[in-house]
N, CA, C and O atoms as CSV, one atom per row, in Angstrom:
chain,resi,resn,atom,element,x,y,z
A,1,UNK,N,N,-250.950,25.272,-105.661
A,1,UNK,CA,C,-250.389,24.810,-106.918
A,1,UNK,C,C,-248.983,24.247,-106.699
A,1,UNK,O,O,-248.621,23.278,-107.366
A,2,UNK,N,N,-248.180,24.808,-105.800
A,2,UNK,CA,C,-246.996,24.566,-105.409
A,2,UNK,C,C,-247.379,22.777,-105.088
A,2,UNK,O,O,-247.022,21.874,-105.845
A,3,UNK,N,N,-248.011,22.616,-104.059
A,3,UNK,CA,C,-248.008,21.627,-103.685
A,3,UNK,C,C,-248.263,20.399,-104.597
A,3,UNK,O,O,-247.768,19.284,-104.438
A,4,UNK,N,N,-249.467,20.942,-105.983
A,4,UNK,CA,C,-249.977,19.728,-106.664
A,4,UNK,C,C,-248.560,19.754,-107.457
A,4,UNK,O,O,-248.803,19.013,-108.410
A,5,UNK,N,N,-247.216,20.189,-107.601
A,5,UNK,CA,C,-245.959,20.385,-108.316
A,5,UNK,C,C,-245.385,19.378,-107.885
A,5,UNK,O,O,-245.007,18.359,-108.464
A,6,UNK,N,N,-245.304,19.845,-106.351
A,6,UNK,CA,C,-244.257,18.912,-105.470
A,6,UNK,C,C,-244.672,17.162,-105.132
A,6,UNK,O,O,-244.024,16.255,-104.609
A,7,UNK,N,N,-246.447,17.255,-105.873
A,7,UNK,CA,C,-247.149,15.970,-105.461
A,7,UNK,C,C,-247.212,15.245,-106.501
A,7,UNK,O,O,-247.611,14.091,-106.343
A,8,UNK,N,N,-246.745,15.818,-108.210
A,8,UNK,CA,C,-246.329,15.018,-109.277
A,8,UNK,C,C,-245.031,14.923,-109.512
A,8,UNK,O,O,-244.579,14.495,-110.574
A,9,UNK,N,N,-244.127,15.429,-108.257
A,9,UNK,CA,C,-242.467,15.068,-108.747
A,9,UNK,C,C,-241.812,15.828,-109.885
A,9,UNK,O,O,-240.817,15.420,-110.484
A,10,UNK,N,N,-242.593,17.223,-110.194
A,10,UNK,CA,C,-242.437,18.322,-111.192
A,10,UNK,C,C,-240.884,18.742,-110.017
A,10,UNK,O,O,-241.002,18.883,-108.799
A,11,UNK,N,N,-239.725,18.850,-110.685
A,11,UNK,CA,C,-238.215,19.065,-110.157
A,11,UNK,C,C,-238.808,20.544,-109.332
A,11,UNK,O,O,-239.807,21.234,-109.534
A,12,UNK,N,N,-237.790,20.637,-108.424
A,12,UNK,CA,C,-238.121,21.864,-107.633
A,12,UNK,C,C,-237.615,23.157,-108.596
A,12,UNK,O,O,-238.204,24.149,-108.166
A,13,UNK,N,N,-236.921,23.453,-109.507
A,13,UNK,CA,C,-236.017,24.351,-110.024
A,13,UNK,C,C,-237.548,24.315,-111.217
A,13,UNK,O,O,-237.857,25.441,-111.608
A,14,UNK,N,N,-238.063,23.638,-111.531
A,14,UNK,CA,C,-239.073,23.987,-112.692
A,14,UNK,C,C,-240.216,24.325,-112.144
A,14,UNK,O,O,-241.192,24.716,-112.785
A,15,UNK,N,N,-240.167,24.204,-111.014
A,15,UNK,CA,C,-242.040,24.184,-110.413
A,15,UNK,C,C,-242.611,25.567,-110.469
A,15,UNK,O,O,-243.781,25.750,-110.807
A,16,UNK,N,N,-241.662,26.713,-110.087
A,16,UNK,CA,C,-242.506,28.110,-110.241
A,16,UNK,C,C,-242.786,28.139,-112.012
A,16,UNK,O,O,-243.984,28.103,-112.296
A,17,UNK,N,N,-242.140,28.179,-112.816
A,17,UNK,CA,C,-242.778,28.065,-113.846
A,17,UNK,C,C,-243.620,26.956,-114.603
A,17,UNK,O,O,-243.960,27.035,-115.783
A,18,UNK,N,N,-243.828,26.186,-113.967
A,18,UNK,CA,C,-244.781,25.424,-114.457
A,18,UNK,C,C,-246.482,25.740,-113.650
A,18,UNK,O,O,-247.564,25.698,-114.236
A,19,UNK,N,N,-246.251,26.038,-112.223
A,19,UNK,CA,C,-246.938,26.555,-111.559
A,19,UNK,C,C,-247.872,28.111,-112.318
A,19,UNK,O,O,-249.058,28.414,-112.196
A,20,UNK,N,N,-246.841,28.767,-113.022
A,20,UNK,CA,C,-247.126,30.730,-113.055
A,20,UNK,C,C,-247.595,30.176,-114.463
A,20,UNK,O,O,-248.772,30.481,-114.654
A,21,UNK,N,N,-246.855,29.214,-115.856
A,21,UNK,CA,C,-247.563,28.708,-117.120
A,21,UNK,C,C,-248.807,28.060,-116.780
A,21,UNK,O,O,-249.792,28.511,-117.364
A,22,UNK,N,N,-248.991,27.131,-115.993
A,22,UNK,CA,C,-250.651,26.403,-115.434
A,22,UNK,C,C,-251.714,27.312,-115.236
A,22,UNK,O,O,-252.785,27.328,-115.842
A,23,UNK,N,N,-251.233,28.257,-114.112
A,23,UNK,CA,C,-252.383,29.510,-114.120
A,23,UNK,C,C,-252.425,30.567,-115.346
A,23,UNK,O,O,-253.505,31.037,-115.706
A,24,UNK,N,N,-251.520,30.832,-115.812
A,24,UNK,CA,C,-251.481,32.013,-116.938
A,24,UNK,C,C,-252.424,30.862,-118.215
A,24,UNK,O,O,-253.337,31.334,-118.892
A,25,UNK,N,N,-252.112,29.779,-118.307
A,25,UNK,CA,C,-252.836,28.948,-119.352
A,25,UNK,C,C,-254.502,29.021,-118.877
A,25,UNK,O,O,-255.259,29.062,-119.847
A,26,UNK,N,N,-254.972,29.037,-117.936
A,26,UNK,CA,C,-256.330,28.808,-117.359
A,26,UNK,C,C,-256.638,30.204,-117.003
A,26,UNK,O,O,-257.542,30.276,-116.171
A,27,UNK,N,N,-255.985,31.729,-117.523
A,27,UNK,CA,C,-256.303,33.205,-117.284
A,27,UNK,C,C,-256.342,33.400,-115.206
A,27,UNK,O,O,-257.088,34.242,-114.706
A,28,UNK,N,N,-255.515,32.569,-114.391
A,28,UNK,CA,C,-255.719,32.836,-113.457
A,28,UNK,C,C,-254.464,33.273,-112.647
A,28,UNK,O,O,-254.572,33.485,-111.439
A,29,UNK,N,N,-252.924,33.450,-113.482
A,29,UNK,CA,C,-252.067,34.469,-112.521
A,29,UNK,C,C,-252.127,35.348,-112.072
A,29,UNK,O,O,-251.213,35.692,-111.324
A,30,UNK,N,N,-253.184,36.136,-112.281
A,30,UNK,CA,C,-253.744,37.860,-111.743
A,30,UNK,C,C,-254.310,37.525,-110.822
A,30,UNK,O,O,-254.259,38.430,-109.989
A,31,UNK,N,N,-254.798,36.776,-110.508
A,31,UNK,CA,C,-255.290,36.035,-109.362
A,31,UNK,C,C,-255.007,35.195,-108.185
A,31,UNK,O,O,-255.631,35.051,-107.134
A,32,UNK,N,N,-253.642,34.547,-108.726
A,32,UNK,CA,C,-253.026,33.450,-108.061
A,32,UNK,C,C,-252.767,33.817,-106.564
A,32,UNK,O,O,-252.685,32.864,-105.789
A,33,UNK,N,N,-252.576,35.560,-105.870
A,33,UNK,CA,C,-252.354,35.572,-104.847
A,33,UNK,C,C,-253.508,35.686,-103.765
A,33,UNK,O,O,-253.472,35.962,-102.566
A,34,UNK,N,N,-254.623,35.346,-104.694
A,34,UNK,CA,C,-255.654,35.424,-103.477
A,34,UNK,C,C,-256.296,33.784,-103.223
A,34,UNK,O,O,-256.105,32.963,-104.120
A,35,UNK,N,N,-257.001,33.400,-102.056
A,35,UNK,CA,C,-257.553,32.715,-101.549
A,35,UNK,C,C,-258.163,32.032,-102.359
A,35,UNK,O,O,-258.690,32.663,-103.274
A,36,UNK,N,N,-258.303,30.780,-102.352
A,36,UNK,CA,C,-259.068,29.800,-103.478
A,36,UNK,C,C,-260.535,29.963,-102.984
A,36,UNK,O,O,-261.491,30.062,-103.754
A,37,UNK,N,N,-260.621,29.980,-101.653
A,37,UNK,CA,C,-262.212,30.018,-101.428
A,37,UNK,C,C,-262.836,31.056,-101.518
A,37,UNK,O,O,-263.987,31.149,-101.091
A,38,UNK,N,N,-262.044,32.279,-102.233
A,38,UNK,CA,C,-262.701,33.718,-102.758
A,38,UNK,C,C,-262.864,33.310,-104.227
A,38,UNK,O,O,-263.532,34.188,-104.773
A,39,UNK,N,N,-262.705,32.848,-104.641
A,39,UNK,CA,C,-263.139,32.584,-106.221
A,39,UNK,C,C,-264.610,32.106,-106.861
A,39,UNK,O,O,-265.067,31.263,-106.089
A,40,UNK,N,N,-265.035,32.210,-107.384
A,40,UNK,CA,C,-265.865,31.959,-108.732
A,40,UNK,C,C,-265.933,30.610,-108.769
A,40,UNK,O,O,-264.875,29.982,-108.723
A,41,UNK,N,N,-267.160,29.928,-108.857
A,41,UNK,CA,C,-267.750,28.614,-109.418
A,41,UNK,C,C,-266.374,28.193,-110.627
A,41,UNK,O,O,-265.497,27.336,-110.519
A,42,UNK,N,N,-266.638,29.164,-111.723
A,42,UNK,CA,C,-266.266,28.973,-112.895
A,42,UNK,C,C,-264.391,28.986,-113.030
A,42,UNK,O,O,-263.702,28.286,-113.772
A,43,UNK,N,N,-263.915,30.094,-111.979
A,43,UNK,CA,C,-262.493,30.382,-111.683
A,43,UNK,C,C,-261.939,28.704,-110.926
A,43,UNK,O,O,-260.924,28.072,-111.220
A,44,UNK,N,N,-263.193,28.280,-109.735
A,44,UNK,CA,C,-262.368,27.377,-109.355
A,44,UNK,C,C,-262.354,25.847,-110.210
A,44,UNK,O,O,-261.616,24.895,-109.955
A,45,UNK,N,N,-263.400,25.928,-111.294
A,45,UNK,CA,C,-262.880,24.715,-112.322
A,45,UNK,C,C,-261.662,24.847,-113.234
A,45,UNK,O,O,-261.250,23.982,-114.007
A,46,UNK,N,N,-261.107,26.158,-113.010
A,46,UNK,CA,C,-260.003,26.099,-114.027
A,46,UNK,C,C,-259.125,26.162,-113.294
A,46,UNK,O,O,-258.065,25.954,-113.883
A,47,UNK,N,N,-258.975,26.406,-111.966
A,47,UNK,CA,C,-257.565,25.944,-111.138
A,47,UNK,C,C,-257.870,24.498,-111.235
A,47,UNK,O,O,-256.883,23.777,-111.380
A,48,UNK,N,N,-258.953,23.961,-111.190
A,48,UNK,CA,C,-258.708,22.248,-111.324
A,48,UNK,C,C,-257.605,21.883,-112.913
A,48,UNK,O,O,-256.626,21.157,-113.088
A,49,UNK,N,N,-258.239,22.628,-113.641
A,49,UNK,CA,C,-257.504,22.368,-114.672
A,49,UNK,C,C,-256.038,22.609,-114.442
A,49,UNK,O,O,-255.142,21.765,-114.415
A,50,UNK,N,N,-255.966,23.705,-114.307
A,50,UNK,CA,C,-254.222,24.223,-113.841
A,50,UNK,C,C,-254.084,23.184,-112.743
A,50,UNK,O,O,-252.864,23.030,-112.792
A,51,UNK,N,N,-254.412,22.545,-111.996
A,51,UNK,CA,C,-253.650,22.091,-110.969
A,51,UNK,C,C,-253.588,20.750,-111.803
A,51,UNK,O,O,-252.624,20.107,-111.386
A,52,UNK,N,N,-254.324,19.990,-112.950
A,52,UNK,CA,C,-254.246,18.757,-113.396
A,52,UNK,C,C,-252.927,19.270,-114.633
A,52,UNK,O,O,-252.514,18.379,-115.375
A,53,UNK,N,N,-252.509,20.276,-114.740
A,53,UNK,CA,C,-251.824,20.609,-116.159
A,53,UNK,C,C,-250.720,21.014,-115.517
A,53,UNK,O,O,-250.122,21.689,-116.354
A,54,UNK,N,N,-250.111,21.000,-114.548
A,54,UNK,CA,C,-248.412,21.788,-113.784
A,54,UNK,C,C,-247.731,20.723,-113.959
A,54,UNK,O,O,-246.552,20.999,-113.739
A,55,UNK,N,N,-247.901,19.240,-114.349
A,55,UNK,CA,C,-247.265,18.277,-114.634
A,55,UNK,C,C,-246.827,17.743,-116.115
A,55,UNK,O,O,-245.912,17.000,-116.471
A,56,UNK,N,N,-247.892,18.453,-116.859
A,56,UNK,CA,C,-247.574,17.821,-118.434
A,56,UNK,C,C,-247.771,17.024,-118.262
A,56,UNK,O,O,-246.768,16.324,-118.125
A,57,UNK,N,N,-249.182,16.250,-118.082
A,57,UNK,CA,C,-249.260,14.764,-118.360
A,57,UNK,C,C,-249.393,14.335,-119.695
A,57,UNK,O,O,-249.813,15.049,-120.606
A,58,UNK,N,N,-248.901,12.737,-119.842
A,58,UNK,CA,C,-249.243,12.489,-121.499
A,58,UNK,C,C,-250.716,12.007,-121.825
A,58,UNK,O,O,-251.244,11.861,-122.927
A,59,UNK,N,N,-251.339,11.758,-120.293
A,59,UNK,CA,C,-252.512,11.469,-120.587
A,59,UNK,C,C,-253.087,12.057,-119.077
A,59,UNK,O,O,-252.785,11.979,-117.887
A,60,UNK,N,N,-254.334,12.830,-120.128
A,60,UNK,CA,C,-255.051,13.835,-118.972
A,60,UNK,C,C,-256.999,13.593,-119.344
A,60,UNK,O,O,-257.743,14.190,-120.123
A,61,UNK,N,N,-257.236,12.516,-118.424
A,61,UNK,CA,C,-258.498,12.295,-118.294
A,61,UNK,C,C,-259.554,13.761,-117.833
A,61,UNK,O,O,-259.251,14.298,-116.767
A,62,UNK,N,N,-260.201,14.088,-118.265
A,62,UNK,CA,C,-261.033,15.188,-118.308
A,62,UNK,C,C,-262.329,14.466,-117.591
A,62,UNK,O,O,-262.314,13.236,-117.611
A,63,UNK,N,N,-263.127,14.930,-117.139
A,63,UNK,CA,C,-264.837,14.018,-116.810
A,63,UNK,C,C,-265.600,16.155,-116.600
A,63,UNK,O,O,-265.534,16.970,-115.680
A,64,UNK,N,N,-266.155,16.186,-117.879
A,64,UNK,CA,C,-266.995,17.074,-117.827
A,64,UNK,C,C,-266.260,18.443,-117.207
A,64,UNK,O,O,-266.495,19.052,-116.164
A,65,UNK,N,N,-265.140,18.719,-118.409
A,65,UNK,CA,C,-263.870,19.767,-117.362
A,65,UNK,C,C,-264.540,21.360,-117.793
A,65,UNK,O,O,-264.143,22.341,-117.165
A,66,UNK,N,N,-265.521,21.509,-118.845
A,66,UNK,CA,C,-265.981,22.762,-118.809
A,66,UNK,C,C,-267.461,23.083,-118.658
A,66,UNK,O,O,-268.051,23.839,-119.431
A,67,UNK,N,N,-268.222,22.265,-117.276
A,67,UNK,CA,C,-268.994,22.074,-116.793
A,67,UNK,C,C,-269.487,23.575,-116.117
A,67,UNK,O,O,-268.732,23.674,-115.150
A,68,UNK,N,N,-270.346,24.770,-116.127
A,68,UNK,CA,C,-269.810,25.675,-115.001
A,68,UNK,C,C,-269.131,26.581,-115.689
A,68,UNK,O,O,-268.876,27.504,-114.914
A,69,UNK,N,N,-268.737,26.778,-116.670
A,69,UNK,CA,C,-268.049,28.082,-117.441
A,69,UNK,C,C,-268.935,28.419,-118.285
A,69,UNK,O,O,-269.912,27.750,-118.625
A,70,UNK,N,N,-268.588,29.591,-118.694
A,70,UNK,CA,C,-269.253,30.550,-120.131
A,70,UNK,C,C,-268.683,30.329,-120.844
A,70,UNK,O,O,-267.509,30.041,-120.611
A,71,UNK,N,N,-269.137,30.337,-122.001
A,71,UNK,CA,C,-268.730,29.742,-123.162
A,71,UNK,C,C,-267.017,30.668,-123.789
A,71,UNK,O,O,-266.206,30.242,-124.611
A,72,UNK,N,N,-266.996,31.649,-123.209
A,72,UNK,CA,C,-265.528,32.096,-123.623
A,72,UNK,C,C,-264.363,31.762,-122.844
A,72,UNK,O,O,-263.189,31.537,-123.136
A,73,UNK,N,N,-265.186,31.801,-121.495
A,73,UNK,CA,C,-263.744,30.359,-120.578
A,73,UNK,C,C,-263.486,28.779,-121.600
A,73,UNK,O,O,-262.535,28.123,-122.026
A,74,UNK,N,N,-265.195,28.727,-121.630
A,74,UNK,CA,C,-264.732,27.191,-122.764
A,74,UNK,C,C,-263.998,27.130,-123.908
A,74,UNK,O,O,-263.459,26.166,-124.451
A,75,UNK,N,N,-264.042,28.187,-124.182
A,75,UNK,CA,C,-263.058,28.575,-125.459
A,75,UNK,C,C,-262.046,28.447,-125.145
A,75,UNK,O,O,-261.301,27.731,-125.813
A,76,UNK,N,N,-261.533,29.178,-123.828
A,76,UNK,CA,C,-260.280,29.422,-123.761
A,76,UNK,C,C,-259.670,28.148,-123.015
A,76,UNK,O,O,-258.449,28.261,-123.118
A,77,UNK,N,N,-259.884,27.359,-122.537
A,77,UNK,CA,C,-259.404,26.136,-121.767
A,77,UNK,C,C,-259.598,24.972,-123.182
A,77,UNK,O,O,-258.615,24.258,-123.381
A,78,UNK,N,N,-260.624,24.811,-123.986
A,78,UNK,CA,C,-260.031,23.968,-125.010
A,78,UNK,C,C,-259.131,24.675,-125.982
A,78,UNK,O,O,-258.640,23.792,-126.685
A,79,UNK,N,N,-258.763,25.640,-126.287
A,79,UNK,CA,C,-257.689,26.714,-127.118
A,79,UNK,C,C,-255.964,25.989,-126.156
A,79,UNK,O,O,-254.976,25.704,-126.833
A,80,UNK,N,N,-255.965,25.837,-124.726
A,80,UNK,CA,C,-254.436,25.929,-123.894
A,80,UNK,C,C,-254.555,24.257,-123.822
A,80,UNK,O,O,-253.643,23.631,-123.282
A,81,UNK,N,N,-255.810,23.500,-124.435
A,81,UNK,CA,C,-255.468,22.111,-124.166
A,81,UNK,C,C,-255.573,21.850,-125.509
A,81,UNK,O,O,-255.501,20.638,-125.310
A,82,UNK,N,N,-255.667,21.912,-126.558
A,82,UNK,CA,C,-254.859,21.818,-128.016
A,82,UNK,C,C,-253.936,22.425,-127.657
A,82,UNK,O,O,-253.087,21.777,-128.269
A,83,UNK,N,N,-253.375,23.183,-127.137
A,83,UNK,CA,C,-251.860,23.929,-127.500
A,83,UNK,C,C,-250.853,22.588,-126.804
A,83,UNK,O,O,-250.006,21.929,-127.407
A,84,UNK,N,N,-251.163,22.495,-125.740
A,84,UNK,CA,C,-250.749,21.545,-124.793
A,84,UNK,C,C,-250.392,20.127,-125.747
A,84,UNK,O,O,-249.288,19.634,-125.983
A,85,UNK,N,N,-252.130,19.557,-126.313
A,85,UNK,CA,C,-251.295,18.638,-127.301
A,85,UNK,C,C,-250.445,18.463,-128.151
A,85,UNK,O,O,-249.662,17.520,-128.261
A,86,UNK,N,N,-250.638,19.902,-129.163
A,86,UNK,CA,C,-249.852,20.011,-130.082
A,86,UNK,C,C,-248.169,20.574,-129.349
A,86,UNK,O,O,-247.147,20.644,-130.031
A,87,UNK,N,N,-248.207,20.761,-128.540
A,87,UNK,CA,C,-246.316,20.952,-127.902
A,87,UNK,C,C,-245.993,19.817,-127.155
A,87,UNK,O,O,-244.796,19.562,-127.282
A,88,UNK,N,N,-246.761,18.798,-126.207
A,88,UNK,CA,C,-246.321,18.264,-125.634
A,88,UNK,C,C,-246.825,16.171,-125.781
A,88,UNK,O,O,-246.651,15.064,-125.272
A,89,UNK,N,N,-247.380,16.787,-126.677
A,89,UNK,CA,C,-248.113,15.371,-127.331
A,89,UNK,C,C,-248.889,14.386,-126.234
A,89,UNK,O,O,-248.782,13.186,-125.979
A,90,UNK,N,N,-249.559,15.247,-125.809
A,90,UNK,CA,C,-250.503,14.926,-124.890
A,90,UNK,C,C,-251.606,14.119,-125.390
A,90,UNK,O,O,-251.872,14.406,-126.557
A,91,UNK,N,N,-252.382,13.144,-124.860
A,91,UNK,CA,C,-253.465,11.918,-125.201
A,91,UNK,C,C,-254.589,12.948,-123.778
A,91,UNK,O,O,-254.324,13.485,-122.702
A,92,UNK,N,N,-255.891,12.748,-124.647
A,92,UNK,CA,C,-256.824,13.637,-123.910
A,92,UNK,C,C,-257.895,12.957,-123.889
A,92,UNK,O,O,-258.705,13.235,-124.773
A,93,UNK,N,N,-258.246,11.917,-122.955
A,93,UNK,CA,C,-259.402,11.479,-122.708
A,93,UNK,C,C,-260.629,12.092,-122.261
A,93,UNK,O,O,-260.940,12.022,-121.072
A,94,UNK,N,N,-261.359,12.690,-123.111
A,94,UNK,CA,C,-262.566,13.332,-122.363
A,94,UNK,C,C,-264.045,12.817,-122.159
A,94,UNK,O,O,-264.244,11.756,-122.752
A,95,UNK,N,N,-265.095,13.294,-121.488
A,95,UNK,CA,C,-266.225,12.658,-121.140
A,95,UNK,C,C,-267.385,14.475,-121.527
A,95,UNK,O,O,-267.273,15.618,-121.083
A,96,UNK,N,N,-267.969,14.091,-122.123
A,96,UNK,CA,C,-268.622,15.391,-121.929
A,96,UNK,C,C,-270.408,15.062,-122.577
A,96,UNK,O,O,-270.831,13.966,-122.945
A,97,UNK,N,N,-271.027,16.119,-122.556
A,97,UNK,CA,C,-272.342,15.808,-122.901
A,97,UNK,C,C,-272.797,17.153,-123.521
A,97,UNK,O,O,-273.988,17.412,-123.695
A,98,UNK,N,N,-271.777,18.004,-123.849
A,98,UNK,CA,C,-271.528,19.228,-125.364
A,98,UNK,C,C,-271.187,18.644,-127.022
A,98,UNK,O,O,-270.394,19.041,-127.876
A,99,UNK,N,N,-271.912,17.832,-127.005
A,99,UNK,CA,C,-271.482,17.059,-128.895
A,99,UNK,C,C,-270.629,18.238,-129.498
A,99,UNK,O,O,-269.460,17.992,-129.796
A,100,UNK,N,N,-271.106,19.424,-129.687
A,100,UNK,CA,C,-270.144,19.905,-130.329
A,100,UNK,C,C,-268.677,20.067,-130.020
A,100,UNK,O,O,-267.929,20.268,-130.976
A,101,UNK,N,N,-268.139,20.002,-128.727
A,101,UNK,CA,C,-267.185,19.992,-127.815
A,101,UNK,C,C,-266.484,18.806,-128.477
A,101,UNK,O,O,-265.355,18.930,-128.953
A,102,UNK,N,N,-267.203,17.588,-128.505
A,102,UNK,CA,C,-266.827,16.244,-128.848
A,102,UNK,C,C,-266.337,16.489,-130.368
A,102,UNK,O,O,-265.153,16.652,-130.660
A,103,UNK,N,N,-267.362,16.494,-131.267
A,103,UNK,CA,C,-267.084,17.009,-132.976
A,103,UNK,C,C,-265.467,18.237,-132.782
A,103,UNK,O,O,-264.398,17.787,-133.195
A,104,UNK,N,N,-265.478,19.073,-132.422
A,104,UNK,CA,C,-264.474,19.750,-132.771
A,104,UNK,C,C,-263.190,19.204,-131.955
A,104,UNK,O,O,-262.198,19.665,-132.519
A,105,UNK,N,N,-262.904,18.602,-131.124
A,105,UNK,CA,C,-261.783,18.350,-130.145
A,105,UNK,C,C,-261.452,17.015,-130.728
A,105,UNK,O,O,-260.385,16.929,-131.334
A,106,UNK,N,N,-262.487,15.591,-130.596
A,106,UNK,CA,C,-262.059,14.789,-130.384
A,106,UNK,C,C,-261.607,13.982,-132.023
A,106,UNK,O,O,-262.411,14.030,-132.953
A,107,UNK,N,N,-260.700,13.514,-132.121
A,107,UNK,CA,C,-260.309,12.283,-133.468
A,107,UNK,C,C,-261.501,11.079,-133.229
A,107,UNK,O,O,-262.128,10.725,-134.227
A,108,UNK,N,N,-261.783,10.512,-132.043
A,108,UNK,CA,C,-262.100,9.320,-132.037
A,108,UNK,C,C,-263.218,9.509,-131.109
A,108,UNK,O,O,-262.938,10.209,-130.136
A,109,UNK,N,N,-264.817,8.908,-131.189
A,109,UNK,CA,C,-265.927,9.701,-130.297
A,109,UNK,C,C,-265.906,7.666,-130.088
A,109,UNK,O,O,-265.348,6.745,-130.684
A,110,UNK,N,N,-266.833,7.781,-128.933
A,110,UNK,CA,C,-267.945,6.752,-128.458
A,110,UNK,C,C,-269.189,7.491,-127.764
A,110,UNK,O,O,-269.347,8.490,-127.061
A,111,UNK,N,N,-269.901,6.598,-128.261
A,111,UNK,CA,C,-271.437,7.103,-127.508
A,111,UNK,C,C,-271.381,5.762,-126.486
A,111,UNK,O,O,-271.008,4.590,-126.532
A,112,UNK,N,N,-272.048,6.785,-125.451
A,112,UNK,CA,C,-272.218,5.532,-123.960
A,112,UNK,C,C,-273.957,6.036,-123.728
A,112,UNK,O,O,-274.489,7.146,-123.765
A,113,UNK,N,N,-274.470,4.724,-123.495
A,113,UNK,CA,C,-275.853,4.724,-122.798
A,113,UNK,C,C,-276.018,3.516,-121.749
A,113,UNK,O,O,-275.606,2.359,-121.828
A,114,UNK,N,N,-276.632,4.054,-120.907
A,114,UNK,CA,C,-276.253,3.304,-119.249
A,114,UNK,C,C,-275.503,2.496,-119.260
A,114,UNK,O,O,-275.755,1.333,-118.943
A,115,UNK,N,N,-274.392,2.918,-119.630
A,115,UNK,CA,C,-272.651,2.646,-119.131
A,115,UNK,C,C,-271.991,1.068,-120.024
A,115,UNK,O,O,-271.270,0.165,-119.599
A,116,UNK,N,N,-272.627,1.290,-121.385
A,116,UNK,CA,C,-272.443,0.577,-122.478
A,116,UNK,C,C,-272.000,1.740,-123.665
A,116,UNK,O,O,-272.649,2.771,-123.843
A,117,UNK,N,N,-270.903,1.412,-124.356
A,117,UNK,CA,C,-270.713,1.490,-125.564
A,117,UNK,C,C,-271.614,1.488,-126.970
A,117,UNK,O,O,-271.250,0.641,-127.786
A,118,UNK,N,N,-272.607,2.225,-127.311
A,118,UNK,CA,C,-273.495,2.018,-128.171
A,118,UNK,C,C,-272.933,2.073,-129.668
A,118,UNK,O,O,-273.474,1.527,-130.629
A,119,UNK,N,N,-271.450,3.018,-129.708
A,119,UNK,CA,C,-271.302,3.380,-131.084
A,119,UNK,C,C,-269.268,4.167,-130.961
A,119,UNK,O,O,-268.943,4.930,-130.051
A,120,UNK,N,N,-268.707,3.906,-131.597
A,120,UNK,CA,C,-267.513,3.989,-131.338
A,120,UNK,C,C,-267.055,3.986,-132.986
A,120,UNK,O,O,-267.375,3.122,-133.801
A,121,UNK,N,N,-265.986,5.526,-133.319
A,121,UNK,CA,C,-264.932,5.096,-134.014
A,121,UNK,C,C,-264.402,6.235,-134.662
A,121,UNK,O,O,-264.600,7.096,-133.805
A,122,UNK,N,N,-263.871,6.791,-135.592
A,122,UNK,CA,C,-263.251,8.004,-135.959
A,122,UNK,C,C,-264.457,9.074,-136.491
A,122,UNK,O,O,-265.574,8.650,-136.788
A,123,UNK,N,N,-264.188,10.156,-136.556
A,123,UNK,CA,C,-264.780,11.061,-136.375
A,123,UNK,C,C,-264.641,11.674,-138.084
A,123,UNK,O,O,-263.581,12.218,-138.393
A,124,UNK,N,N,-265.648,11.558,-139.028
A,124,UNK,CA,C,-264.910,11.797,-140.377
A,124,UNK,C,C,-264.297,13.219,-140.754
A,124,UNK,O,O,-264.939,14.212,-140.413
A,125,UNK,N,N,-263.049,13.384,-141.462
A,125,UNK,CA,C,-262.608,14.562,-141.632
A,125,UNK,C,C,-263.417,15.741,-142.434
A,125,UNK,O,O,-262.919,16.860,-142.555
């Protein structure tokens, strides 16, 4: 994690806490001191997440990011990426094939069928 810090230009004086907030956001600082290749299918998609989130990006492309979890990890990784938007005004491009995932997260949906645009536009309130 250190490294994906030092590989988005996250200042050296902020990186342990952005590093120890990334994992504590994805439930994995209790964990952080062991080996990545001892982990869980499901543990190591959410260090992907934590390692895409130690930067605060304003725009964080997702492609199928709760692929591989139980549905209360999925909870909890779209719960720290609304929080994320709503503090840091983050733009969240996602790709998924959970409609309901889509209905509750997204403002603005498109439907794609073999890699065309079939249907595109706000999502009614």
């Amino acid at each position: 994690m250190e490294w994906f810090a030092r590989l988005y230009g996250v200042p050296r004086a902020e990186r342990p806490v952005r590093v120890d907030a990334a994992l504590a956001a994805m439930q994995l600082l209790d964990v952080a001191h062991r080996l990545a290749a001892t982990y869980s299918g499901g543990m190591v998609r959410r260090l992907e997440l934590a390692q895409a989130l130690v930067n605060r990006p304003s725009l964080l492309m997702l492609d199928e990011p709760t692929v591989g979890l139980d549905p209360i990890a999925r909870d909890s990784v779209w719960a720290q990426v609304r929080n994320l938007q709503d503090e840091y005004g983050m733009t969240v491009l996602l790709t998924t094939h959970y409609m309901e995932e889509a209905d509750s997260l997204c403002d603005r949906v498109a439907l794609m069928h073999r890699a065309s645009c079939v249907r595109s536009g706000r999502r009614p309130s």
